[in-house]
C-alpha positions, 0 to 999 in steps of 0.5 A, a space after each residue: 500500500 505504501 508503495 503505491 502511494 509513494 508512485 502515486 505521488 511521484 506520478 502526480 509531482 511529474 504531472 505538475 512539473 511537465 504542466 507547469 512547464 508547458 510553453 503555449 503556441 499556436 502557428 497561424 493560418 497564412 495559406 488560405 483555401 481557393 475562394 475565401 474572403 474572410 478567415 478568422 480564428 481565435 488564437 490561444 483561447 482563454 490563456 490570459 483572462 480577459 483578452 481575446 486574440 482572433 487572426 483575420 485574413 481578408 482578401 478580395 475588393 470588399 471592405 469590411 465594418 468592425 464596430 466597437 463594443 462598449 466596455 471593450 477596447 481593441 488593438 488591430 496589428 497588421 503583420 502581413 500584406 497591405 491595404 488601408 483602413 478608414 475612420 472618423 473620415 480619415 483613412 490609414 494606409 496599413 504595410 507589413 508589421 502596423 499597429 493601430 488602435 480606433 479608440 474613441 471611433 465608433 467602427 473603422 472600414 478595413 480593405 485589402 490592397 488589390 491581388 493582396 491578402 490582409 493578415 493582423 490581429 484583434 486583440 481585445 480588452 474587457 475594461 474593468 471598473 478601475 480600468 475605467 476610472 485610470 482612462 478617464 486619467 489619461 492624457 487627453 491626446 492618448 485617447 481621444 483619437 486613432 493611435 497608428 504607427 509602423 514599427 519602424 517608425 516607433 522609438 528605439 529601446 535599450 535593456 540590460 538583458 540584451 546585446 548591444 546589437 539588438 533593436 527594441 522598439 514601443 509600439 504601443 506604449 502604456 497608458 493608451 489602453 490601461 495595463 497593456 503595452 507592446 513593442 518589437 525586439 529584432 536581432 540575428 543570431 548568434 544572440 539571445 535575450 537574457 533570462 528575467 521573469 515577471 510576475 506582476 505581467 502576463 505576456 504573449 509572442 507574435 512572430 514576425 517575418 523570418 523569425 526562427 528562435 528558440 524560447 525557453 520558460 524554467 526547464 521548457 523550451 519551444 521553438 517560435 517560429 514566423 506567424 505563431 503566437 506563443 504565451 510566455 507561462 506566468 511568473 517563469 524565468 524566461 529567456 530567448 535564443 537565436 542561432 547564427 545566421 537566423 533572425 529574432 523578430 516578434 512583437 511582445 505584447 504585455 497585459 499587466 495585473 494593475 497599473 502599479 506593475 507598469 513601472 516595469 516598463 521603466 527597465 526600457 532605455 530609450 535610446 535615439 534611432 538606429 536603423 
């Protein structure tokens, strides 16, 4: 009897240890099938509460409308193909690797360029009551109209756990949305970004164009590869490797407990352009 408990508990402590050291991904969907307009999908569902992440593919001449939702706020980045969105009567041309978020727009237009297939994600927010409170707080110019960018036009960071040849940028910074800020790390290999953790944060990976890297969460490690999104385990000593001649591009997306753990963001170092 006693020998069966004692494997009984082994068998447990090795199924908590192999769960705790999952590392979530999923690869996307790039290749549509012959005659569809629209997909979408939702990506890594229920892994962070209260985000939704959906991948949505259009094609051909038609726009399409997506309105907002009261109580929610959303965050659309265009990771491959071109075309355009409208709203509050202007329009946004939209490359490889845009992010834009409607804020006060009640809906914005989205259309595909000609012969061109769209691909971004809609990540959306559920607001809490506090949420709510901090965005009444905000600077007025964060919130009161469409915030656009391309990543390569967004400033430059610096950290202490990566190499100097590395290129951070803000994409999106804290304090448009509450509790959420993103940004791109890009490098070739041989490099790596160091281990650090922290649990006051939870965090997801896209892969961006031709990213080939190796991520490793405690005693996990998972490859993330071009257009797969991957969530980082919460609290985790994590790290990143690249091998040489490969390249480390993806966007990181933060999606803190409470706005005090935004002063993790101070560990970015902003730094003048280099491109």
């Amino acid at each position: 009897m006693k020998k069966q408990i004692i494997t009984i508990v082994v068998g447990l402590s090795l199924i908590t240890a192999l769960q705790a050291q999952e590392i979530p991904v999923e690869k996307l969907i790039i290749q549509l099938e012959n005659n569809t307009q629209k997909y979408s999908k939702l990506i890594l569902q229920n892994e962070i509460e209260g985000i939704q992440v959906e991948h949505i593919a259009l094609t051909g001449n038609k726009s399409i409308v997506d309105d907002a939702n009261e109580g929610y706020k959303s965050i659309y980045l265009f990771f491959k193909g071109k075309g355009t969105v409208k709203t509050m009567n202007i329009k946004y041309e939209i490359v490889p690797e845009t992010i834009l978020l409607p804020n006060v727009a009640k809906s914005i237009s989205i259309k595909t360029a000609k012969n061109d297939t769209l691909h971004y994600l809609k990540i959306v927010t559920k607001l809490s009551a506090q949420d709510l409170v901090e965005l009444n707080e905000f600077p007025i110019e964060n919130t009161q109209k469409v915030y656009y960018a391309k990543f390569e036009d967004c400033r430059p960071y610096t950290e202490p756990i990566k190499s100097p040849n590395t290129i951070s940028r803000t994409i999106m910074p804290n304090k448009i949305i509450p509790r959420i800020a993103m940004g791109t790390v890009q490098t070739k290999g041989p490099d790596k970004v160091g281990a650090h953790k922290h649990p006051m944060l939870e965090q997801l990976f896209l892969g961006l164009s031709k990213n080939n890297i190796i991520v490793y969460a405690d005693d996990a490690q998972r490859p993330l590869l071009e257009y797969s999104l991957l969530h980082i385990p919460l609290g985790s000593m994590h790290s990143v490797s690249v091998e040489k001649d490969d390249v480390l591009y993806y966007v990181w997306m933060d999606f803190f407990m409470d706005s005090k753990g935004e002063e993790w963001l101070k560990t970015h170092n902003v730094s003048e352009d280099k491109k």
